[in-house]
C-alpha positions as CSV (number, residue, x, y, z in Angstrom):
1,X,13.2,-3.0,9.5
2,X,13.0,-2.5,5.8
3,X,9.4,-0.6,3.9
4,X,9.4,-3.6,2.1
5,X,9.4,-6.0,5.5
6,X,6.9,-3.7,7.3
7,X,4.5,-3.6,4.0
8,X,4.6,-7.5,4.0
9,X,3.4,-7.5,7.7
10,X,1.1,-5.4,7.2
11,X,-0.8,-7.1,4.6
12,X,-0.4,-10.3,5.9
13,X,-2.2,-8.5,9.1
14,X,-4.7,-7.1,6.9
15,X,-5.5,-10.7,5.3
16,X,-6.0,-12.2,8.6
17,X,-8.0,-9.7,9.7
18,X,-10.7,-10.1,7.2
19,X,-10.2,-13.7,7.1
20,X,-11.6,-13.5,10.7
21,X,-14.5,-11.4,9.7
22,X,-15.2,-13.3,6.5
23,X,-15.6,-16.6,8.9
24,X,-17.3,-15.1,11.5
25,X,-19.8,-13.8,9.3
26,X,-19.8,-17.8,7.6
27,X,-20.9,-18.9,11.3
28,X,-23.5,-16.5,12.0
29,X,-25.0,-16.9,8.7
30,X,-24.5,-21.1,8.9
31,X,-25.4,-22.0,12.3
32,X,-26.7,-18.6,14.2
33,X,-24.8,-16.2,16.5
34,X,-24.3,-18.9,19.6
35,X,-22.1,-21.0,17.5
36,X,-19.7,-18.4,17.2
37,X,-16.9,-18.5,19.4
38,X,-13.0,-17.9,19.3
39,X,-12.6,-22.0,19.1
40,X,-14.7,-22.3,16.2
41,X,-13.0,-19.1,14.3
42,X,-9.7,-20.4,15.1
43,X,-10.6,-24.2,13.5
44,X,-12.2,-22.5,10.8
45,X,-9.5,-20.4,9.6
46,X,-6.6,-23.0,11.0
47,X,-5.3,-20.4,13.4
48,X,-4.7,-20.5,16.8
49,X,-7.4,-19.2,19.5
50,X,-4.9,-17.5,21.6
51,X,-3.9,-15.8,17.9
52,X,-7.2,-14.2,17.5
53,X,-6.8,-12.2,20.2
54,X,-4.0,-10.1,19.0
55,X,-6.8,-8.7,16.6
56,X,-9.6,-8.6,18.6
57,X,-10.6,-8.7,22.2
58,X,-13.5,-10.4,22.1
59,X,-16.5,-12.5,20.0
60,X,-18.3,-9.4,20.4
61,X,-16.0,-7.2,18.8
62,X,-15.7,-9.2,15.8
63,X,-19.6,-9.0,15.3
64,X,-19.6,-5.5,16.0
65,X,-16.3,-5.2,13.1
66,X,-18.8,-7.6,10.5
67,X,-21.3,-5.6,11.6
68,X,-19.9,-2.1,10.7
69,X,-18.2,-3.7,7.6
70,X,-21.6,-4.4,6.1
71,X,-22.9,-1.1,6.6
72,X,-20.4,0.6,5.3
73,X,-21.1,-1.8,1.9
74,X,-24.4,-0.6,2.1
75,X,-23.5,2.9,2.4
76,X,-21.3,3.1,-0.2
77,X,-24.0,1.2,-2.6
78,X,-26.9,3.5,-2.0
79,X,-24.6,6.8,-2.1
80,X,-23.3,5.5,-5.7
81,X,-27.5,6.4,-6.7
82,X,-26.8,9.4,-9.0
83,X,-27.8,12.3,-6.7
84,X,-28.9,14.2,-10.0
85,X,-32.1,12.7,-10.4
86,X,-35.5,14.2,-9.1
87,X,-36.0,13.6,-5.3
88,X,-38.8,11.0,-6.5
89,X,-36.4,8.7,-8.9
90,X,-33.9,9.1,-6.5
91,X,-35.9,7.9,-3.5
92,X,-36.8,5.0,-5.5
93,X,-33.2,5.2,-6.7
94,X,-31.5,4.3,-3.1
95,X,-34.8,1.9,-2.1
96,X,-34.0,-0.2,-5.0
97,X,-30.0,0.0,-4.4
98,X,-30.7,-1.3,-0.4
99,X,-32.6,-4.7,-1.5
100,X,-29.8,-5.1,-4.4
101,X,-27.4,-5.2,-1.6
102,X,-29.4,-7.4,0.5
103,X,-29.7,-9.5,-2.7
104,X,-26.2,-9.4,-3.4
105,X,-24.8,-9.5,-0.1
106,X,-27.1,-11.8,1.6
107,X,-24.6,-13.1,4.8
108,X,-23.7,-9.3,5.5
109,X,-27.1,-8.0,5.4
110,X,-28.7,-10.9,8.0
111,X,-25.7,-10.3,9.8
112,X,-26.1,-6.7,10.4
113,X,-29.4,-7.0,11.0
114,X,-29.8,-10.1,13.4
115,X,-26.4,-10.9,15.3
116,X,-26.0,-6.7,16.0
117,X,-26.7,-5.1,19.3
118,X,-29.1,-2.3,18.7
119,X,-27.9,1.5,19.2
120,X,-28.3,2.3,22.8
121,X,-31.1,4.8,22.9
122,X,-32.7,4.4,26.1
123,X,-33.2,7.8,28.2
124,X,-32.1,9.9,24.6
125,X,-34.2,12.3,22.6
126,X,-35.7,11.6,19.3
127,X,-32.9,13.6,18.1
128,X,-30.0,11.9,19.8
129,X,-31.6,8.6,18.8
130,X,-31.7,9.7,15.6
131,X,-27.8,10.6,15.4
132,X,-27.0,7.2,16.9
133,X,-28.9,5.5,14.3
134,X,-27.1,7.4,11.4
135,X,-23.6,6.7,13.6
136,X,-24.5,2.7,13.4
137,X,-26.0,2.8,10.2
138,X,-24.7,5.5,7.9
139,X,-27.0,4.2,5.2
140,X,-29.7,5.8,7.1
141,X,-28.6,9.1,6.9
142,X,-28.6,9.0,3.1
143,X,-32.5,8.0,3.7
144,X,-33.5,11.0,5.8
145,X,-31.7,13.3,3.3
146,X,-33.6,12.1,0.2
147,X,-36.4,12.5,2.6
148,X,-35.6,16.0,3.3
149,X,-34.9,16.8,-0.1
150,X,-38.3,15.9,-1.2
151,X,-40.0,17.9,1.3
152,X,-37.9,20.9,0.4
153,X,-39.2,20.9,-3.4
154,X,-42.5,20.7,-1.9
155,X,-43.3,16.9,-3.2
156,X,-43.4,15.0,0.3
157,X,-45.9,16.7,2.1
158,X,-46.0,16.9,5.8
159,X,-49.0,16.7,7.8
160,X,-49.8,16.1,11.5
161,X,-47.9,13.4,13.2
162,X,-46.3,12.3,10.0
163,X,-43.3,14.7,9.4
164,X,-39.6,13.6,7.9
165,X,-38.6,11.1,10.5
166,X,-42.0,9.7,10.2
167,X,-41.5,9.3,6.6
168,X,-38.1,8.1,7.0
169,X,-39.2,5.2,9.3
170,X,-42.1,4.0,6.9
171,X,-39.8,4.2,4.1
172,X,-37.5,2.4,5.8
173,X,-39.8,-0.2,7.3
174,X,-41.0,-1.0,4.0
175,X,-37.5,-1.4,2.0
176,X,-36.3,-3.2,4.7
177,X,-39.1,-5.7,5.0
178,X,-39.1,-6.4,1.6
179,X,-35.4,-6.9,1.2
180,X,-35.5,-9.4,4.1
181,X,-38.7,-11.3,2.9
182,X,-36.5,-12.0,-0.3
183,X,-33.2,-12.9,1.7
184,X,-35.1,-15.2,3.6
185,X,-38.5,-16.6,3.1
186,X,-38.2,-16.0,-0.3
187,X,-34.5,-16.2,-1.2
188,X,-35.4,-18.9,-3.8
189,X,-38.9,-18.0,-4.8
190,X,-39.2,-18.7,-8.6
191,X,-40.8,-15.2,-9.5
192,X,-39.1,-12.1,-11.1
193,X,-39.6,-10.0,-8.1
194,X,-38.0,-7.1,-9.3
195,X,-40.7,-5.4,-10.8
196,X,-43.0,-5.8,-7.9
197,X,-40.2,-3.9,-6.0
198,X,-40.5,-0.8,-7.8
199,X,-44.1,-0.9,-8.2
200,X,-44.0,-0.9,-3.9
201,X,-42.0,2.3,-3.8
202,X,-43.6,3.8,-6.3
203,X,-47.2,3.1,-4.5
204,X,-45.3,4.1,-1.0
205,X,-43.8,7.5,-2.7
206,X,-47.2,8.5,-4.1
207,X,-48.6,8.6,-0.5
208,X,-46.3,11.4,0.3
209,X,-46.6,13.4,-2.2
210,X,-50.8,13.0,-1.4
211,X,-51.7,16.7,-0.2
């Protein structure tokens, strides 16, 4: 078999591939997770059912691919914040870059965040709960850094029963809810949102840095 043969297959293989994923996530988004199903991939995409398998196993395991490719699209879009700034701008930086993905990216991020099994985590430590989170969302891991960071110039302060991971989870919680109020309830609310945003992070970071 000739590079040039082998180079064609694989691309073709590639194409299908994320045709697949680029359907599946069209379903999930369109109808919800239970209208997903090998059938309707395979009419959607004018492939064969028996054909899907020779990519992927299951339903399941095209979710969980979908899945993992919009969290790596998230990753990469919060780690492109410029890690030069102060730990304040860039806190704010990589808030603001998770709700322009959301924005942006709309069908991934309901995707990842409604059709996706969460982490197993029963029986495990905070710590091992912690690692699987940053495993299956990556994007998380640039969160408790920036958290860390601030702490370490002495800007975040920590207090009793509100530490790093405590900040991490309210700065999360808040990003997050705001990012899927304006992917969902108000995907098409007439207001320039945008500034109301920052102004929220900004309010959120200047509890931290309350002594």
């Amino acid at each position: 078999m000739s590079f040039a043969v082998s180079t064609t297959r694989t691309k073709r293989r590639l194409r299908t591939q994320q045709a697949i994923l680029d359907a599946a996530r069209s379903i999930i988004v369109e109808d919800g997770l239970p209208a997903l199903s090998m059938r309707t991939l395979a009419d959607r995409i004018d492939y064969s059912p028996a054909g899907l398998y020779e990519y992927f196993s299951s339903k399941e395991m095209i979710v969980v691919a979908v899945c993992d490719e919009g969290h790596r699209s998230l990753f990469a879009a919060m780690d492109q914040v410029d890690k030069m700034l102060s730990p304040i701008d860039y806190l704010v930086g990589i808030g603001l870059a998770y709700i322009h993905f959301a924005l942006e990216h709309p069908d991934y991020f309901l995707v990842m965040f409604t059709a996706a099994l969460p982490p197993e985590m029963a029986g495990a430590t905070t710590e091992e709960a912690q690692a699987t989170m940053v495993k299956s969302g990556p994007a998380y891991g640039i969160l408790m850094a920036a958290i860390q960071r601030g702490i370490d110039a002495g800007l975040f302060h920590v207090r009793p029963g509100f530490g790093r991971d405590e900040m991490a989870y309210a700065a999360w919680a808040l990003v997050h809810g705001i990012a899927m109020l304006r992917t969902s309830a108000l995907r098409h609310f007439p207001a320039d949102l945008a500034a109301s945003d920052h102004q929220a992070l900004l309010n959120f970071i200047r509890g931290l840095t309350a002594a």
